[in-house]
N, C-alpha and C positions, 0 to 999 in steps of 0.2 A: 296535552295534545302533542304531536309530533313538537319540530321546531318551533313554529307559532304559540305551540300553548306554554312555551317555557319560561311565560314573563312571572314571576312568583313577585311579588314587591314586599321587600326585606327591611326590617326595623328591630330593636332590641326584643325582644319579649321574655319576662321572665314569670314562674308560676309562682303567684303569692297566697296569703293563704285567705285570700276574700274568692281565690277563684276554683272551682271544682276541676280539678287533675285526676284525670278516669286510669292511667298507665294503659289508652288504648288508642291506635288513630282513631280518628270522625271514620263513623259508618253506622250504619241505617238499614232496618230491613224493612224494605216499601211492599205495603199489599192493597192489592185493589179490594177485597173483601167479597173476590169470587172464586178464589184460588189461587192467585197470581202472584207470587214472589219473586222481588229481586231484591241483593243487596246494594247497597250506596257506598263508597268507600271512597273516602279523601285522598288526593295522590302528593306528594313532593315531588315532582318531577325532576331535580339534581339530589344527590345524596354520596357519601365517600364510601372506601374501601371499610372504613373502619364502621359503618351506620347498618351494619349487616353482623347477623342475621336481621332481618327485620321483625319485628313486632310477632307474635305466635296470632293475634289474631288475621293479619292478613295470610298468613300461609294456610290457615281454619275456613276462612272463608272461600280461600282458592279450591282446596280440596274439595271444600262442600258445592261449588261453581259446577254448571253442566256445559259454560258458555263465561266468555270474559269478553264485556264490552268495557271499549275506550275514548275520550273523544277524535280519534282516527284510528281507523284499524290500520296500524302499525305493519301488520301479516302482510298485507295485498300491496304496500308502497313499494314502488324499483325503484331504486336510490337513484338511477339515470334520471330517471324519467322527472323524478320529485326534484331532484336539483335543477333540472333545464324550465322545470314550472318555476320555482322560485325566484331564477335569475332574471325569468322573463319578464315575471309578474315586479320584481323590484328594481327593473332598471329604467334611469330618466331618461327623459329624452334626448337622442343625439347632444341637442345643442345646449344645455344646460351641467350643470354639475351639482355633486349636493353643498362645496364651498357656497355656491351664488345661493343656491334654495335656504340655508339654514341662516346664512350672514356670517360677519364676522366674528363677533362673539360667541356662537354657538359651534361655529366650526374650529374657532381656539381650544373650545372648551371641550371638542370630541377630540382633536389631536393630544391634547394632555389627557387624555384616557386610554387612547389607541397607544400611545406610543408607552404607556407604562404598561397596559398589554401585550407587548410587541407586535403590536400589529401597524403600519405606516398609514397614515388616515389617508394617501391616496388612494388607498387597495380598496377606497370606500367612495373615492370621488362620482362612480357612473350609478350608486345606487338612492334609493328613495329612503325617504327619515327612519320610516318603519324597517325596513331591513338591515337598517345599520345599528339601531338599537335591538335586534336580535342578538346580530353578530356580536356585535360588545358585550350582550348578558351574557352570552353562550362563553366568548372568550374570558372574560372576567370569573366568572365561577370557576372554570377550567384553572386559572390562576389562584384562586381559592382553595384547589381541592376537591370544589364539587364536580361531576360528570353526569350527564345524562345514562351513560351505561349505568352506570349503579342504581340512577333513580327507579322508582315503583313502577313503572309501565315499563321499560326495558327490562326489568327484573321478570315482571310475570309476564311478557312476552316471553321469552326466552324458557319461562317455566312451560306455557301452552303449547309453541313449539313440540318441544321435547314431549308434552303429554299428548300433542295432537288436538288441543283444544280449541273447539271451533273462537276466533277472535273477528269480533265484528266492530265499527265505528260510530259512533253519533251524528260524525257529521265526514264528510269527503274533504281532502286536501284542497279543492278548488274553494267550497263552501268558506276554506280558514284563509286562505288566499283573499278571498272578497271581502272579508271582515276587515284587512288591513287596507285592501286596497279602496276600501269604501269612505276611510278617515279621511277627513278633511286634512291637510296641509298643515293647520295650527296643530291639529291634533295630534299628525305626527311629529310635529315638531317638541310637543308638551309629552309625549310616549319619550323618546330620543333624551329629551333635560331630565326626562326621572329617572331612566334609567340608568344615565350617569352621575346622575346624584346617589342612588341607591349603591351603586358597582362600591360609591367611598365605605361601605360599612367591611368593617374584619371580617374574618371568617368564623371570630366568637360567635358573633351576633347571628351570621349566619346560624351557627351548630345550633344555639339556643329558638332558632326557629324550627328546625328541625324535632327539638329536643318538645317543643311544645306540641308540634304534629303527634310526637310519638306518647306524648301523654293522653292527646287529647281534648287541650286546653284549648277551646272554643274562645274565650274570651279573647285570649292572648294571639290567637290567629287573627282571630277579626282584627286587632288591633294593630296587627304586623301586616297583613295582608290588604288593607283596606285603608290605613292611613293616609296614605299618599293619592290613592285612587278617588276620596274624598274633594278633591284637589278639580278632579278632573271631571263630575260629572259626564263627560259628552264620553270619554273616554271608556268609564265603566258601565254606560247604556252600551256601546258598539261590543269590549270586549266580552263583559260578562252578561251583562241582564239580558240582554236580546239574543243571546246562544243561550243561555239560560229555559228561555221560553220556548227557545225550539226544543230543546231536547224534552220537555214533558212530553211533546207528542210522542218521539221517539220511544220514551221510558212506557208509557203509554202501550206500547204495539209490542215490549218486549213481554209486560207484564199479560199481555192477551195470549204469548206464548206457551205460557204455564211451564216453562222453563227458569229453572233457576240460573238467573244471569248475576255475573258480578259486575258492576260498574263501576270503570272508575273516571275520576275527575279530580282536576287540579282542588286543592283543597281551597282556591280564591271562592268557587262556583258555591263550597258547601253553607257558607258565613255569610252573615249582615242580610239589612232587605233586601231583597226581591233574589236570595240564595234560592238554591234547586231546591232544599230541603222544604223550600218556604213554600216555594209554587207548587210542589206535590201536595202539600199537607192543603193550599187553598184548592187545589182539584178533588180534593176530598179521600186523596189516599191516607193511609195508617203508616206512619211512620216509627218507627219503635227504635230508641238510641241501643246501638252492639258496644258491651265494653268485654265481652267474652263469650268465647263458646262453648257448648251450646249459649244462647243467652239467656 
């Protein structure tokens, strides 16, 4: 998803030989079993200069796309407009700070992040737990090497663009706005400690998360991706299971289309219980795993 959807939660993962390695991203061709085709396609949303070309089937599946959905259409966001929501939606009140909101310890432990960042933890003083754990993932990858321009949604934005292809959303900027702004206080606080726990891993570790996206290796996402989130119950109902469930309907209304849409989504949504894969297959779509095309 735009900025909001760029929490990926990062851990070792390596492909061994107990686990099936497709050499394709997660993706899915969903049919209602009236006509109605979309594909599913698992996103990275940071990725480097060197992680390109990508994969042949997502550029197969682009092609064959009459329409590219996201979870925010990307196309219709004004960068003014999306910054002055962000700021608004993530700033304390007047008389508070996030020093007092987080405590002491929490707030030593954001300036020894911020500050091997470069970034000065005052520049984060007037903001709320969840925006400041954006900012830091955002910054931290950036310090890695990873960038959102290279990732898979800026990528095939930038392709539709150019092609003119209509690009639509799953869900509004405001709707991912509420997701965060709806977390309880602990919650943001427990988003914020993981994801400066997470920021500690190298940029190996990163690539080989990467490197299992691009294989395909389901196991070893779930297990990179879901580790931590395990941790947090409350955390993975708000972020993923309950946007999860919204979007069937959405998927739902595109498949009434009889348009061939490409979907994509963070590849957190595609893994583990109550994944998108899971709640379409219990609504009773046909889900058919893509490791090539045609398939």
């Amino acid at each position: 998803m735009g900025r909001p959807s760029y929490l990926n939660w990062i851990a070792l993962v390596l492909c061994t030989g107990v686990t099936t390695c497709l050499a394709a991203p997660p993706a899915w061709q969903v049919s209602d079993g009236r006509g109605g085709t979309v594909w599913l396609l698992g996103s990275v949303h940071y990725l480097r200069a060197e992680d390109h070309p990508l994969p042949a089937l997502v550029d197969a599946l682009y092609d064959a796309a009459s329409g590219l959905v996201m979870e925010l259409d990307l196309d219709d966001l004004d960068p003014l407009a999306t910054q002055a929501s962000l700021l608004s939606a993530a700033a304390l009140p007047p008389d508070t700070t996030l020093e007092r909101v987080l405590g002491a310890e929490l707030w030593a432990s954001l300036s020894r992040k911020t500050e091997a960042i470069g970034l000065p933890a005052e520049a984060l003083s007037g903001v709320k737990p969840w925006f400041a754990a954006l900012t830091v993932f955002d910054l931290g990858m950036l310090q890695a090497g990873f960038g959102a321009s290279f990732g898979l949604e800026q990528t095939l934005l930038r392709s539709a663009q150019r092609d003119r292809l209509p690009v639509l959303g799953l869900e509004t900027l405001e709707q991912q706005l509420d997701v965060f702004e709806s977390l309880p206080l602990q919650e943001q606080r427990r988003l914020l400690e993981q994801t400066i726990r997470e920021l500690d891993v190298n940029a190996t570790m990163i690539a080989e998360l990467v490197g299992a996206w691009r294989d395909g290796d389901l196991a070893a996402l779930e297990s990179a991706l879901l580790g931590e989130m395990r941790r947090s119950p409350e955390l993975y109902e708000a972020l993923v299971s309950r946007r999860n469930q919204q979007w069937v309907g959405s998927i739902t209304e595109l498949l009434a289309t009889r348009r061939a849409y490409l979907i994509v989504v963070g590849a957190l949504h595609l893994v583990g219980a109550s994944s998108l894969v899971e709640l379409l297959e219990d609504e009773g779509y046909e889900l058919t795993r893509i490791t090539r095309w045609p398939n």
